[in-house]
N, C-alpha and C positions, 0 to 999 in steps of 0.2 A: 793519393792524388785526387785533386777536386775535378769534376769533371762537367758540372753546372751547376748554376745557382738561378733561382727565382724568387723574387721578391713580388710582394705584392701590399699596398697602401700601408707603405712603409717612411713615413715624411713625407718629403715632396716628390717620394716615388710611388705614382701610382701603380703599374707592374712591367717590371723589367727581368728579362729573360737572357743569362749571358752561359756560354760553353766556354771552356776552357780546355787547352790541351798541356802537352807537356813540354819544357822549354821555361821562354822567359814570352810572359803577355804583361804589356805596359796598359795602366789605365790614365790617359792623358782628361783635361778639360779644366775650364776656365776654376778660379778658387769659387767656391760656392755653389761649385754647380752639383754637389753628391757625390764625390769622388769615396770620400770616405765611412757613408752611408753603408755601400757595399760592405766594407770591409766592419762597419756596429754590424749587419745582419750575417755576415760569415761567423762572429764572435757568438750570437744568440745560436746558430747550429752547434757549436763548439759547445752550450750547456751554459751560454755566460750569463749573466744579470739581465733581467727583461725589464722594460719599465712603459706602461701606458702612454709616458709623453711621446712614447717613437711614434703610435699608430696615425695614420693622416688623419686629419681633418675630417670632420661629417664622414667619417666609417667608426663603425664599430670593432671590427678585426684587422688584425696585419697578420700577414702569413709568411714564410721565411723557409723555402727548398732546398735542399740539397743533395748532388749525387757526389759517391766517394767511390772509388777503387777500391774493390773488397781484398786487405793485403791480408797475410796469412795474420799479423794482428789482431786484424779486423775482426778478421772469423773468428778467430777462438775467444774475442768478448763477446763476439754475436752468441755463442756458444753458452762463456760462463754464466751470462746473461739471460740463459732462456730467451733468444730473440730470434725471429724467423732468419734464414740465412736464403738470398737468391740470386746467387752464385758471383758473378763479377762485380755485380754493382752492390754498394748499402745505400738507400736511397731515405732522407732525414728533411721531417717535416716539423715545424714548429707554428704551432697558431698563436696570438697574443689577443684576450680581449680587454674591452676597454672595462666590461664591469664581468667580474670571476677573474678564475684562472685558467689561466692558457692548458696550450696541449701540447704535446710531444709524440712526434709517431716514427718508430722506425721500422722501415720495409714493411709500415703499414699495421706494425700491434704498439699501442699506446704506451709509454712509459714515462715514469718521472727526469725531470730535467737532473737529478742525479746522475739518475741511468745515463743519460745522455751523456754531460760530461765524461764518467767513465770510460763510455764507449769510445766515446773522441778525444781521448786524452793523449796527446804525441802527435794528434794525425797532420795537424795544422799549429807554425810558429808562427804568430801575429807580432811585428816588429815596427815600432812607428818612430815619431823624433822625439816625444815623450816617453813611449815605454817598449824598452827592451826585452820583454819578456827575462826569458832564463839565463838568457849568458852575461846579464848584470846582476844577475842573483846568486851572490855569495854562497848560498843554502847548497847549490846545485853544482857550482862548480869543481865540486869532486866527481860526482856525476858523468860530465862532460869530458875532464881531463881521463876518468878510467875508460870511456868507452874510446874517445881518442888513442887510447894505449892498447884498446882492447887486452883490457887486465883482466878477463873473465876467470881462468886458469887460477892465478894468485888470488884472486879475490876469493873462488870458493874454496881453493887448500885454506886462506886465514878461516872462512866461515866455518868450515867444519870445525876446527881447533876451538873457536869462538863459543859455538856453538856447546861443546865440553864441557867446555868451561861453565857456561852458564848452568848444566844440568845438575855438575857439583855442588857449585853454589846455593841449587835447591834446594839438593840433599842437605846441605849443610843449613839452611833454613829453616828446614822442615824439623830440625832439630836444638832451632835457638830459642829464644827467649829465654829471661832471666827463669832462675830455678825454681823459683814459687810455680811461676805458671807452669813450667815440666812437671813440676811433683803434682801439681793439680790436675794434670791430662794423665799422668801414669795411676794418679785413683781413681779416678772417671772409667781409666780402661780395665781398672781392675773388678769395678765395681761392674760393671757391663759382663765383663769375662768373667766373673762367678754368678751373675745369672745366669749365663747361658749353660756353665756347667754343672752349675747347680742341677737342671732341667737332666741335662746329655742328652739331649736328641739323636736318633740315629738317621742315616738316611733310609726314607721309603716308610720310617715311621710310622708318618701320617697315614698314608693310604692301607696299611695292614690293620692300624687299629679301627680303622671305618670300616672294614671290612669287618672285623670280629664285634664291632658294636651293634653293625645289623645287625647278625649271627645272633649272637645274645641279645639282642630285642625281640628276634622273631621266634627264639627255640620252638615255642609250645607250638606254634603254625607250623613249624619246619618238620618235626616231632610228629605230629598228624598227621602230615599230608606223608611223611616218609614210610611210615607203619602202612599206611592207606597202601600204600602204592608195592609195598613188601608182600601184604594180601594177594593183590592182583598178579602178582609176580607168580609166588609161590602160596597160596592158600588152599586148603583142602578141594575145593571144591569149584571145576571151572577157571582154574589159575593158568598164567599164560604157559606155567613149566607145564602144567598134567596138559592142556592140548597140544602144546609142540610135541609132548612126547608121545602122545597117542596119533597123531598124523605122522612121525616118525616111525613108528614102529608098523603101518600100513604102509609107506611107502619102502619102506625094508622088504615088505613080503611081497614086494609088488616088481620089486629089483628081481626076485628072483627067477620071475619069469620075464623081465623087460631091463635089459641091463640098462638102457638109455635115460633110466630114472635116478639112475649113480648118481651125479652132479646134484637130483633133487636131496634125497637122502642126506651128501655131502654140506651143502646150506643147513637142512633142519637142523643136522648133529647140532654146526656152528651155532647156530643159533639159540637152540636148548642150555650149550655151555656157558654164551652171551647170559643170557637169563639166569643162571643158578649162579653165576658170577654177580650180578646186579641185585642178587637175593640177597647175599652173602653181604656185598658191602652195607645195603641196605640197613642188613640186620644189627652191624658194628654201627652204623651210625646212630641207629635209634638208641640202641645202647650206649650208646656214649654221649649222647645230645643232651642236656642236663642244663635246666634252666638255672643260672646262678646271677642273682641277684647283686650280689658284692661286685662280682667280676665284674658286672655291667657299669656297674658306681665307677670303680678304676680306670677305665680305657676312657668313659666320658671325661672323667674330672683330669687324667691325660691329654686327653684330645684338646678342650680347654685350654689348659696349663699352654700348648703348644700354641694354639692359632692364636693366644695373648700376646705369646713372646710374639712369634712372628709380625704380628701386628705392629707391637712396640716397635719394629727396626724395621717397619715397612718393606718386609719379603717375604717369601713363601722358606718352606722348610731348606732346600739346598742352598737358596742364599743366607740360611740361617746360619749352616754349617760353617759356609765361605767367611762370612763375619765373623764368625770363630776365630778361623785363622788369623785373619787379618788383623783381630784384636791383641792375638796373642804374638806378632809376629812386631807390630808398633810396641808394643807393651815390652818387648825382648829389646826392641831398640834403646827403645826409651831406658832403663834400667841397664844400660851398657852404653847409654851416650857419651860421655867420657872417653872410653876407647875407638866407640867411634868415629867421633870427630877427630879424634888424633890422627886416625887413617884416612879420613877426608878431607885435612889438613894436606899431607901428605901429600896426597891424591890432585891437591890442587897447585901445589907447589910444582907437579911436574907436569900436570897439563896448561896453567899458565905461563912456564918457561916454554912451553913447544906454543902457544899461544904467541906470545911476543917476539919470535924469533920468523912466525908467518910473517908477525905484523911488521917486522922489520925487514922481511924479502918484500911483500909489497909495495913497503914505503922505497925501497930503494929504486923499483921497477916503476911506481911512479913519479920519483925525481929524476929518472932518465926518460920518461914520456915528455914530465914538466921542461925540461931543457929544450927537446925538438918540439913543440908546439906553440912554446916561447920564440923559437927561432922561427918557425914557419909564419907568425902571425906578424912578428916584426918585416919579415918581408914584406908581407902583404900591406902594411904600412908603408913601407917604402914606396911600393906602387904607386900610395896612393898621397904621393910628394908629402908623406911623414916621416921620411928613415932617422930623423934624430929623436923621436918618440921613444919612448921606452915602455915595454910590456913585460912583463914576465909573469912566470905560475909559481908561486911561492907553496912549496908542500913541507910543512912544519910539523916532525913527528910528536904528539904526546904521550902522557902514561897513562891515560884514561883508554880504555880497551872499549871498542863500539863495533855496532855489526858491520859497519864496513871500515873499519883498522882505527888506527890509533890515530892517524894525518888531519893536520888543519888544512885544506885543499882552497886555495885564495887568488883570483886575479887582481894584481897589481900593475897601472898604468901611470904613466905620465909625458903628457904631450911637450911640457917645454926642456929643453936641455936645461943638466943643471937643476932641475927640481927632482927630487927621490921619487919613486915611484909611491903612490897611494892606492887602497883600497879602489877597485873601478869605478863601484858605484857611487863616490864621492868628490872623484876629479871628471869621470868621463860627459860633456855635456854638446850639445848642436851639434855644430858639423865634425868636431871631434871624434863625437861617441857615434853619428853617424858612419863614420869611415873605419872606426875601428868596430862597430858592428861586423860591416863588409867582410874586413880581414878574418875576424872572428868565425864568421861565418864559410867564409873560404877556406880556414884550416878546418874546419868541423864537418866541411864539405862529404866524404866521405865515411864520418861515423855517426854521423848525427842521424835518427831512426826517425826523425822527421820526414815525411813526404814533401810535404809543400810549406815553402815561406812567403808568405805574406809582407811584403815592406809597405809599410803605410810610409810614403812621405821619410821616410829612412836617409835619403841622399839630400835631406834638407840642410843648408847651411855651406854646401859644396857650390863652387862655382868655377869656370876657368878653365884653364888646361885639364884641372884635377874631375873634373866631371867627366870626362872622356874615360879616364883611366876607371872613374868608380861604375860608369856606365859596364866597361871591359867587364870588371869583375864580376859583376852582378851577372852577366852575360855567361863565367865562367862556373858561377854558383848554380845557374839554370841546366849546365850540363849534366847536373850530378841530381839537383833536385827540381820540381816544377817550383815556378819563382811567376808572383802576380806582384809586381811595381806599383805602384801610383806614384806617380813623378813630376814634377814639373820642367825636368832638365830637358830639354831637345837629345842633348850624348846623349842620355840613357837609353829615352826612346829609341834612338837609331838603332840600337843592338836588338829590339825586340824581335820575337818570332810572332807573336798578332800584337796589336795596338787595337785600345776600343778606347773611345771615343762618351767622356759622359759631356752630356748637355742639356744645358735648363731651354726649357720654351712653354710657351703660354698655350694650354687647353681650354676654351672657353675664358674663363676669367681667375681660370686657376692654376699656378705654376708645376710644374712639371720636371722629373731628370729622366732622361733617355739614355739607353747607349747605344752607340754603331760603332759594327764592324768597320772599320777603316782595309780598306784593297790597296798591296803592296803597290803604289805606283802613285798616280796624284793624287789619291783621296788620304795618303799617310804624309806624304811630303808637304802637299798643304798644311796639315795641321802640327807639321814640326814648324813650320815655316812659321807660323803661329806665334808658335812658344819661344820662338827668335823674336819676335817685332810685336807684338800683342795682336792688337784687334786687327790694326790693317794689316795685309800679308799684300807687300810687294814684290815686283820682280825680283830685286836684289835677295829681299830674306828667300824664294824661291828656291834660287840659286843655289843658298847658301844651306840648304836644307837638304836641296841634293847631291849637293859635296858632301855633307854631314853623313847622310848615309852611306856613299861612294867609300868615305871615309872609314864608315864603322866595319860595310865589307871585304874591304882589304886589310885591316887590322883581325878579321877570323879567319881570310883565305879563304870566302863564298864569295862567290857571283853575286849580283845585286838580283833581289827576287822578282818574279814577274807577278804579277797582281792573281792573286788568289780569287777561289770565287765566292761569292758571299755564302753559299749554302756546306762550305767548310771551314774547320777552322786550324789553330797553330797546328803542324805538321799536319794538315788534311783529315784533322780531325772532324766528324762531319756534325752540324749544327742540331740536331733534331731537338725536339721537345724534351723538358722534363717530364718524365713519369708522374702523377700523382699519385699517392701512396698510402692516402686516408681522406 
């Protein structure tokens, strides 16, 4: 739900500030006065097309506010978005300048008008007497009709089946092409798979032979310092065995009259044996440490051979191995494709019959949606003095399998008796497709994940008794969703929960659109009275303005309202400022 908007030298707006609550808010005022200004800079929040010619006169920028109701939608694009989240509100800035490009801020971090769209994709249905948005959009009306039905259920048993399907398909892909190019991937992988066996790498390979190539590059140092150090150990003279053993053999004689030296004794032993153990290995190593020149040639021109391969296939030694398999594993396919496809064939025969059998529980599930939504919309035509109208949802199953079923999903209308129903978007036009808007909208009342609809001038073309009835609706569409009017009708108006008020007036020598809150009582009946008689508003049109309303609130079963105060607004929503957000 929108909850304010501010514009600022935007046309002949220099800056206007309006709240909105929830219900139905009518925006009445003379033709020309900026009525639908508002509703071009709603569309620029929304991510639409920008263009230089909006910005006023002698300014450089136009700037374009908005706050939304953070619904759980909301967040979780705020979310996938990486975009700050501040908790109830999403609050949507747009700059436009006259030379570069604009800006986009929401809840105050910059992003591209992309992003933005995105963000706000669903949140606001813009409906005017030229353009219907979605529900004259053929593309969408499966769309519309499934969520009417709430087909979530069938639709994702088809998906999953669907889904199957498609993965076999791959399989079966990933195995075609004529036989030249097969035999030419099965030598490619042959030729790969014998280098690499050629080689046989093991795992850990690498790191044992780097190991034994230092080794063998350093023997003669290793060799040295190890005799060196066997000396020290064990050598004639001074070595660490003959002093542990001679401090051992004093602390022995020293136990005998001092038993508390045990524990010392017990150490040295340790440590003597430590020592003639570290002799011993010492002595095998020098002995065996044997500088060989060949061996050194081998483990290099290995080591090599290895980090070549690996290089070649862009990985270290274990994903060497991994490519192993993998070669030999395609290679094994490849060379038995034939019988695999026959199993994939197979394979596919019985997951597209469980496929098409989804697809035909959904199609039936949505030709019983297509029947009551048909019926409910034709009513709604009736309302609205069309009951010989004819609507219907045509759901035409085919044999083309798609992510959401096999159904051509299509609205078909026709206003005169007597003529076959057509295509909507080709018969539906003025006050026609205004009023079947309405209906449309009134069955859709309920499933439609839209927040707020927007009617620009939607009830254009309606006049008469029949404006009361389409005023009603709209009034009954407001109960389910927030609904902002722009109208010319006085009926309509009557049903409002706020009425504002656009009007041009001269600042200086420069024209101007303002809005005012209109207060339930003579500041709303005057300006219906208005839109009865034009410019002069006499007793009579008075009058007849507030029968109009008297009218509209006995047709809901409310009291007629008493005049609200200006510092709140529809249901006591209260006026404050918009936040600035960058």
């Amino acid at each position: 739900m929108l909850l304010g908007l501010r514009i600022s030298n935007v046309a002949v707006i220099e800056e206007v500030e309006v709240a909105f609550g929830a219900g139905l808010t009518v925006l009445t005022g003379e033709t020309g006065a900026g009525k639908s200004i508002l509703v071009d800079a709603l569309g620029l929040l929304l991510g639409g097309r920008a263009d230089a010619d909006v910005i006023r006169a002698g300014c450089e920028e136009a700037s374009v506010e908005g706050v939304f109701v953070r619904t759980p939608a909301l967040g979780h694009r705020l979310e996938e978005l990486g975009l700050p989240d501040l908790g109830e509100e999403v609050l949507v800035r747009r700059v436009l300048g006259r030379t570069g490009r604009g800006k986009v801020y929401v809840n105050g971090a910059l992003v591209t008008v992309g992003m933005l769209a995105k963000l706000t994709r669903g949140a606001v249905d813009i409906a005017g007497q030229h353009e219907h948005v979605s529900l004259f959009d053929s593309g969408l009306h499966r769309v519309l009709l499934d969520r009417y039905g709430t087909l979530d259920e069938p639709l994702a048993a088809y998906f999953g089946e669907y889904t199957a399907l498609r993965e076999v398909d791959a399989r079966m892909d990933a195995l075609g092409g004529d036989e030249a190019k097969v035999r030419e991937r099965a030598e490619f992988l042959r030729f790969q798979l014998d280098e690499i066996s050629r080689l046989d790498p093991e795992a850990g390979e690498d790191a044992r032979l780097d190991t034994e190539r230092k080794r063998l590059g350093s023997a003669e140092k290793l060799k040295r310092h190890a005799s060196e150090a066997e000396l020290l150990v064990s050598g004639e003279e001074q070595s660490a065995v003959e002093t542990v053993g001679r401090a051992l053999g004093l602390v022995h004689d020293a136990v005998k009259t001092d038993a508390t030296l045990a524990p010392v004794a017990q150490s040295l032993s340790t440590a003597l044996s430590e020592l003639e153990e570290a002799q011993r290995r010492l002595n095998r190593y020098v002995e065996g440490l044997e500088s060989d020149p060949s061996r050194l040639a081998d483990v290099e021109e290995r080591l090599d051979a290895l980090k070549r391969l690996c290089r070649k296939h862009g990985t270290h030694l274990d994903g060497l191995l991994k490519k192993r398999g993998e070669l030999e594993t395609e290679l094994g396919t490849l060379e038995n494709r034939k019988e695999i496809l026959e199993e994939l064939a197979a394979e596919r025969r019985r997951v597209e019959e469980r496929t098409r059998k989804a697809a035909a529980a959904l199609s039936r599930q949505r030709t019983a949606s297509a029947v009551a939504f048909s019926a409910q919309v034709r009513e709604g035509l009736g309302g609205l003095a069309m009951g010989k109208a004819a609507f219907e949802v045509r759901v035409t199953p085919g044999e083309t399998l798609r992510p959401d079923g096999a159904d051509e999903v299509e609205f078909f209308f026709s206003a005169n008796p007597g003529e076959p129903p057509r295509p909507l978007a080709k018969v539906a036009s003025g006050g026609e497709a205004s009023r079947l808007l309405l209906a449309l909208k009134r069955a859709l009342a309920d499933s439609d994940g839209c927040g707020s609809y927007i009617l620009d001038e939607a009830d254009a073309g309606v006049s008469g008794a029949i404006a009361d009835v389409v005023g009603r609706m709209i009034k009954e569409v407001s109960s389910h969703r927030q609904v902002l009017c722009i109208t010319h009708l006085p009926q309509v108006a009557a049903y409002a929960d706020a009425h504002l008020l656009i009007r041009k007036s001269l600042k200086g020598e420069r024209t101007v659109s303002e809005v005012a809150v209109l207060e339930a009582g003579t500041e709303r009946t005057r300006e219906l009275a208005r839109m009865m008689s034009g410019v002069e508003v006499t007793r009579e049109a008075l009058g007849a303005a507030e029968a109009l309303v008297r009218s509209a609130n006995r047709a809901l079963g409310t009291p007629t309202p008493r005049a609200r105060s200006r510092e709140t607004g529809p249901e006591g929503t209260p006026r404050g400022r918009l936040r600035r957000t960058a």
